[in-house]
N, C-alpha and C positions, 0 to 999 in steps of 0.2 A: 504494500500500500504506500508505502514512504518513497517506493521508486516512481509510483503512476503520478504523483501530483506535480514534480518539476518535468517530467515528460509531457505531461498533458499543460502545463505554464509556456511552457518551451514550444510544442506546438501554437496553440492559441498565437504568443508572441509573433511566431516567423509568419503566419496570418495574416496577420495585422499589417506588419511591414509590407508584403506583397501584396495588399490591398490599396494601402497609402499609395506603393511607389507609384502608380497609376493610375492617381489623382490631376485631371488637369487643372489649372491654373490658368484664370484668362486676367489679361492687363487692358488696362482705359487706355485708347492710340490719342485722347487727346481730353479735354471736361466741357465736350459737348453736354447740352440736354441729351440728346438723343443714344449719346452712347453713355451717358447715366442710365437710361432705363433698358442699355443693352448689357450694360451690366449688372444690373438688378435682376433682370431677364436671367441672366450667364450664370448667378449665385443660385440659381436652382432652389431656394429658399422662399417659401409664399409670404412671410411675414414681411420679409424686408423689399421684396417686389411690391406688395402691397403699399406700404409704407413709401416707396420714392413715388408710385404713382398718385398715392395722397397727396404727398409733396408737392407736386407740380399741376398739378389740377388734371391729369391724363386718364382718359378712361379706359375701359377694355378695350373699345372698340376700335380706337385710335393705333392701340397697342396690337390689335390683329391685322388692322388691314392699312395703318399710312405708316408704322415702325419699320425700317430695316435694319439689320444688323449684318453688317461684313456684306452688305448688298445683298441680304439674302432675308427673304420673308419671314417674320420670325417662328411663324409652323418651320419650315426648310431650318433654321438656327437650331431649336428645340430640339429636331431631329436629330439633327446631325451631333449635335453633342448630348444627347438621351438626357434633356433636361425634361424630368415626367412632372415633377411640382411644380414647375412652370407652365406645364403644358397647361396639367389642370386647374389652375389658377385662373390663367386666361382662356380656358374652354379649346385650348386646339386638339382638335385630332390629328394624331400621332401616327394612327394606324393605316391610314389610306394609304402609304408610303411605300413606292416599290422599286429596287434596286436591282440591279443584277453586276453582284462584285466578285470577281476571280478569287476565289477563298486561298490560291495555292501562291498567288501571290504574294511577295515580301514586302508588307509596306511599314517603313517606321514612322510611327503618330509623335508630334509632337506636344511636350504636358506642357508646354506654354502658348498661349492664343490672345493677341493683340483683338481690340473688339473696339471697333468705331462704330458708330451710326448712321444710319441717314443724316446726307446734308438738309 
């Protein structure tokens, strides 16, 4: 019994780490409004998306169909970086989304992503 709990600490641990390591991180490309709420967006967190769009007087709607981020729709944004508390925050559907990617291919992702806004 005395061997199972620092082997089972020890796992848990290296977990954790190979979870973290592949955490991305996205950076504001400048302090627009727009890429405030693409970074609010980007924090995949509803409290504090909520909160910048209180902030600035911005509604859903504004935020579904006149927002881009990185030029790209923010359903298309959402997707691509599997932000789901965002999605459903702002009501996007996630799932209509259809891809077709070479799985055998070697692509290395970067855990850093610059986020500007619509001008």
């Amino acid at each position: 019994m005395n061997k199972l709990a620092p082997l089972c600490t020890i796992t848990l641990l290296s977990g954790l780490l190979v979870t973290t390591a592949h955490a991305k991180q996205f950076v504001a490309a400048d302090d627009s409004l727009a890429t405030e709420l693409c970074m609010a967006i980007a924090s995949n967190h509803s409290l504090s998306l909520r909160k910048t769009m209180a902030e600035h007087h911005v509604s859903t709607n504004v935020m579904q169909n006149r927002l881009a981020c990185n030029g790209q729709s923010t359903t298309k944004f959402a997707s691509i970086h599997r932000l789901n508390n965002t999605a459903k925050l702002l009501r996007l559907d996630l799932t209509t989304h259809t891809e077709i990617r070479d799985l055998s291919a070697s692509t290395t992702q970067a855990d850093t992503f610059v986020v500007s806004g619509s001008k």
